[in-house]
C-alpha positions in Angstrom: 158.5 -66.4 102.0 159.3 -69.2 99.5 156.3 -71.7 100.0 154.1 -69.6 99.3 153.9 -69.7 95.6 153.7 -73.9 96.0 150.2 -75.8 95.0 148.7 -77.0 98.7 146.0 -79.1 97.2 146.2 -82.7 96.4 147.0 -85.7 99.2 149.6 -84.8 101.7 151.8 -87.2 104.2 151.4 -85.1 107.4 148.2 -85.2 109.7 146.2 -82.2 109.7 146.1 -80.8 113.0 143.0 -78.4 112.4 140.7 -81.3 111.6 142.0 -84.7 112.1 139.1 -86.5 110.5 140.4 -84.8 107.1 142.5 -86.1 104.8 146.5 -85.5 105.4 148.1 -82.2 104.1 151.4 -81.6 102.6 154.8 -79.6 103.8 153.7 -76.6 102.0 150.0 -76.2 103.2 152.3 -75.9 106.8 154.3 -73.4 105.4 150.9 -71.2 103.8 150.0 -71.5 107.1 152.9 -69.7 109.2 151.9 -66.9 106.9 149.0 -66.4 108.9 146.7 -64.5 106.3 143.1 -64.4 106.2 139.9 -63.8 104.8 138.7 -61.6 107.6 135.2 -60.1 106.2 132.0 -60.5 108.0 129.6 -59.7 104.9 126.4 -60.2 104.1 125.0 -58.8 100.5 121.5 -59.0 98.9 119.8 -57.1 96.0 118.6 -54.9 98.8 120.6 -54.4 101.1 123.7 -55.3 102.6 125.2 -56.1 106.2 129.1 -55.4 107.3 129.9 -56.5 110.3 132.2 -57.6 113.2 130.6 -61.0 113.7 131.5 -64.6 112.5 128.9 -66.6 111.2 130.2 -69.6 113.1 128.4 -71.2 116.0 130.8 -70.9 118.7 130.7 -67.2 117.9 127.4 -66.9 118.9 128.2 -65.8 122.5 130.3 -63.0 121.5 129.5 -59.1 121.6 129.6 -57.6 118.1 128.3 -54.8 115.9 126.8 -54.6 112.9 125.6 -52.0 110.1 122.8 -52.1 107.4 122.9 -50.5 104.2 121.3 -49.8 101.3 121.6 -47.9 97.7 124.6 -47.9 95.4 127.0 -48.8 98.0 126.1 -52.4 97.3 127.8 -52.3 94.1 131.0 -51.1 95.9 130.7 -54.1 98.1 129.5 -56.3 95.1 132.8 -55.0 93.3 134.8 -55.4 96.3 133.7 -59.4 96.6 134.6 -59.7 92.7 137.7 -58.9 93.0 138.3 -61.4 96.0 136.7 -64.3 94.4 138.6 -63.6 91.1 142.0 -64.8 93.2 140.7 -68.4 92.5 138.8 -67.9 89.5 137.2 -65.9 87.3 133.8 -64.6 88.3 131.4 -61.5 87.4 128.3 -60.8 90.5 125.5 -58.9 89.3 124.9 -55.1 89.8 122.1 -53.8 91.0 120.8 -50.8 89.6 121.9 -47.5 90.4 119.7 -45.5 92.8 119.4 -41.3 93.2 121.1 -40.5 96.1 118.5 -38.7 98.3 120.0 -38.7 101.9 122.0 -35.7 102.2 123.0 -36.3 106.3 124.5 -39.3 105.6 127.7 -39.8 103.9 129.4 -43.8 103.6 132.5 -45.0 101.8 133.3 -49.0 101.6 136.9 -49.6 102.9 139.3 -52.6 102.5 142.7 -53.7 103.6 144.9 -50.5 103.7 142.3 -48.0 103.0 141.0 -49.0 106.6 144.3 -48.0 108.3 144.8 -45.1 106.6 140.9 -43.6 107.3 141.6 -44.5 110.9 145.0 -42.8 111.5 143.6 -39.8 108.9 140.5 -39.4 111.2 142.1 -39.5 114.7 145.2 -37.3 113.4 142.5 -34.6 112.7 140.8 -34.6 116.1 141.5 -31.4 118.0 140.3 -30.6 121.9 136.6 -30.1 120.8 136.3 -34.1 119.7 136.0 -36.9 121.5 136.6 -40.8 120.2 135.4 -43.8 121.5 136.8 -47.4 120.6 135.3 -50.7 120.9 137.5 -53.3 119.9 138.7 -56.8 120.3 142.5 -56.3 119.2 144.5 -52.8 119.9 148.2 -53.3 118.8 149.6 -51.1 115.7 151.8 -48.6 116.8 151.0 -46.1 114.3 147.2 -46.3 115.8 148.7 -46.2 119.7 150.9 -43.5 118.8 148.1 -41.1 117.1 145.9 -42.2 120.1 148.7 -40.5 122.3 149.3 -37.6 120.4 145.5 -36.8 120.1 145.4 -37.1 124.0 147.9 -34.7 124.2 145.7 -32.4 121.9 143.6 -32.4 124.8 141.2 -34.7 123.0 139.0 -37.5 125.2 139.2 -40.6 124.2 137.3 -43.6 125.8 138.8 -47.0 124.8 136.5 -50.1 125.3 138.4 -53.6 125.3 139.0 -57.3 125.5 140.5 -58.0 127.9 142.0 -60.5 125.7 141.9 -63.3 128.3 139.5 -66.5 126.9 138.8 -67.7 123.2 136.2 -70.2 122.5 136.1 -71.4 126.0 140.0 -71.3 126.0 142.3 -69.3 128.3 144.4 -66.4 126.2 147.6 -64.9 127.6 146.2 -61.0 127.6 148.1 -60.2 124.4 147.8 -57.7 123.1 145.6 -55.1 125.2 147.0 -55.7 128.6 150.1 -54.6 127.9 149.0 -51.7 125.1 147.0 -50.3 128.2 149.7 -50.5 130.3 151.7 -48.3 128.0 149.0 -46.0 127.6 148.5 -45.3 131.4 151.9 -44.2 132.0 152.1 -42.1 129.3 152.5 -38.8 129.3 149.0 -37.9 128.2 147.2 -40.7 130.4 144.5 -38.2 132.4 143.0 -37.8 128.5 142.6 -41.4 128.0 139.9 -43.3 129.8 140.1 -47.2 129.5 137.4 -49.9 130.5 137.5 -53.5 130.4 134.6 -55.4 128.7 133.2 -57.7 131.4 133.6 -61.5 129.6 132.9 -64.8 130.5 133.5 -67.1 128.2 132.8 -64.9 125.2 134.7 -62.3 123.3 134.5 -58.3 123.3 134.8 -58.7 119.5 133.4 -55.7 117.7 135.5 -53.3 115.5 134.2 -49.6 116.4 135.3 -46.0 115.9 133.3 -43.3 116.6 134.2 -39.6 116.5 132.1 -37.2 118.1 132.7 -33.5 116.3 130.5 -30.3 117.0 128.4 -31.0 113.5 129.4 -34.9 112.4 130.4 -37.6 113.4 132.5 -40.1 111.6 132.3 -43.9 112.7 134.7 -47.0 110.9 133.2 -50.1 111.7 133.5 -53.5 110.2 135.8 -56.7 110.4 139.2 -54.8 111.4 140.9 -54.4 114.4 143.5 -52.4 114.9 146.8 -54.9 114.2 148.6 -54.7 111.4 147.3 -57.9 110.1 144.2 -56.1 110.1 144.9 -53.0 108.9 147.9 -53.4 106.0 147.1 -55.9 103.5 147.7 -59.0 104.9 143.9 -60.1 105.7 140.9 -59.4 103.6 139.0 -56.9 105.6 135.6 -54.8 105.3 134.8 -51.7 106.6 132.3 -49.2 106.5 133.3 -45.0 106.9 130.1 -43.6 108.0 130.0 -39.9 108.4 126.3 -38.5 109.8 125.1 -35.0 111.4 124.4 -35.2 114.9 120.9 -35.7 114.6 120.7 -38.7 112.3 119.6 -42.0 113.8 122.7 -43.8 113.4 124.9 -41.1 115.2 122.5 -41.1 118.2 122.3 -45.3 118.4 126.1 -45.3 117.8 126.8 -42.8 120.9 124.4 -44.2 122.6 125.7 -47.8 122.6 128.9 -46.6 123.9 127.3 -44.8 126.6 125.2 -47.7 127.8 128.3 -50.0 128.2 130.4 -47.3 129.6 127.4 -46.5 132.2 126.7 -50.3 132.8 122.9 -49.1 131.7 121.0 -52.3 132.5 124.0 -54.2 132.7 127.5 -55.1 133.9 129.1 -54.9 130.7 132.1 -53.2 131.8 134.9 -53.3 134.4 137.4 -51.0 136.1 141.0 -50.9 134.4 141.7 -51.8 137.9 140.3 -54.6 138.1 142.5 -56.7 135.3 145.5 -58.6 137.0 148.9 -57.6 135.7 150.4 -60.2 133.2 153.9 -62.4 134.6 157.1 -60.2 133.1 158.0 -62.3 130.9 154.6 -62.2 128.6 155.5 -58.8 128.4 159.2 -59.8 126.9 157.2 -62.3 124.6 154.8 -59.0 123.8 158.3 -57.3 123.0 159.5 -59.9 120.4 156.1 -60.1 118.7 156.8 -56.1 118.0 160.1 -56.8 116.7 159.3 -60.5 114.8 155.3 -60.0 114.0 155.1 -63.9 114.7 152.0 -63.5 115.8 148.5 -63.3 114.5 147.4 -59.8 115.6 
């Protein structure tokens, strides 16, 4: 709360424990730290098109699963307005525009969203889902309430709704405790409204079930939200920077019948085991559940 607003740059007295090879760091670069805030996108942007994904550029990411979109048109001015006004929270800095383009494709409709304009699409589009719709998520982190809790209620609206997960056990070749998805799923299996809600496991190895993926199937459209942010509240309210893309397309469009299908060939284990039985997960020791329990009350966490 109160370091925050300290300078972090210059020589320090305390070893840096992300890069020991680096020069020390100070008592408030510690502090900046426990605030656990991050730049989150997963961007790329040229004069002709642009790429929002759910992928790190980062070498040990390499292995993970992740999604990715391409567009093109005036939206790259939204997302070249959008990276202005990041950069401009070091220093001042003015990226090109390209110019604007006719809008011809009348199927297709796309909105950039950041920060709290993700959350609020996502819990917008899933409150609106009656027992006509289906939704299918893909994700590496499921753990705001306010996105469990519309989950349940559109389950009990008689809507399907096939979540895909990590099963949040390794990272980087390092074991993870199963926080947060094992315990949201066991939640969601003894609620009320469970027979609606179909889970599956990703089936990892080493790597990470890491893409960020909504798609809602309606009788005419379909909307998808994909991009850098899973469903935390980190994610989700303003405390990371985070890109997403709100794609809505008719039925027939290209991007609605790869986007289905790519949930249907993991679910289906089309060519591959790429998915697991709920089952199959081991239940975690009771007392990550109490740590699980605190994290929801303290948010000392970094989902």
């Amino acid at each position: 709360m109160f370091g925050q607003w300290g300078k972090t740059n210059g020589n320090g007295h305390l070893p840096n424990l992300l890069a020991k090879s680096e020069q020390k760091i100070t008592v408030l670069s510690y502090l900046e730290l426990l605030n656990v805030k991050a730049n989150h996108r997963k961007l790329l942007i040229t004069e002709n098109a642009a790429i929002i994904s759910s992928g790190n550029i980062h070498n040990a990411s390499g292995y993970h699963s992740n999604i990715a979109f391409r567009v093109d048109g005036n939206i790259i001015n939204d997302l070249l307005e959008s990276e202005e006004s990041a950069a401009r929270l070091n220093e001042h800095l003015h990226l090109p525009r390209i110019p604007k383009q006719p809008e011809t494709n009348t199927q297709i409709e796309i909105q950039l969203l950041t920060e709290g304009k993700i959350g609020k699409h996502v819990l917008e589009e899933i409150s609106k889902t009656d027992s006509k719709d289906s939704i299918w998520i893909g994700i590496l982190y499921l753990a705001d309430r306010n996105v469990i809790d519309e989950i349940k209620a559109a389950a009990a609206r008689r809507v399907h709704i096939y979540l895909l997960l990590d099963p949040n056990q390794n990272s980087f070749g390092n074991k993870k405790s199963g926080l947060p998805n094992i315990p949201v799923v066991a939640e969601l299996r003894k609620s009320k409204v469970s027979k609606n809600i179909h889970i599956k496991w990703y089936n990892t190895g080493k790597e990470q079930y890491h893409p960020k993926i909504m798609l809602i199937e309606r009788e005419t459209a379909d909307t998808i939200i994909s991009g850098s942010a899973n469903f935390t509240r980190r994610n989700l309210y303003d405390f990371n920077l985070e890109t997403d893309i709100k794609i809505i397309a008719k039925k027939e469009t290209k991007v609605a019948i790869e986007t289905k299908s790519y949930f249907q060939r993991l679910w289906t284990n089309d060519g591959a085991e790429y998915t697991r039985d709920v089952d199959t997960q081991s239940k975690l020791p009771f007392f990550r559940y109490i740590v699980y329990r605190l994290q929801r009350v303290l948010w000392f966490t970094t989902y």
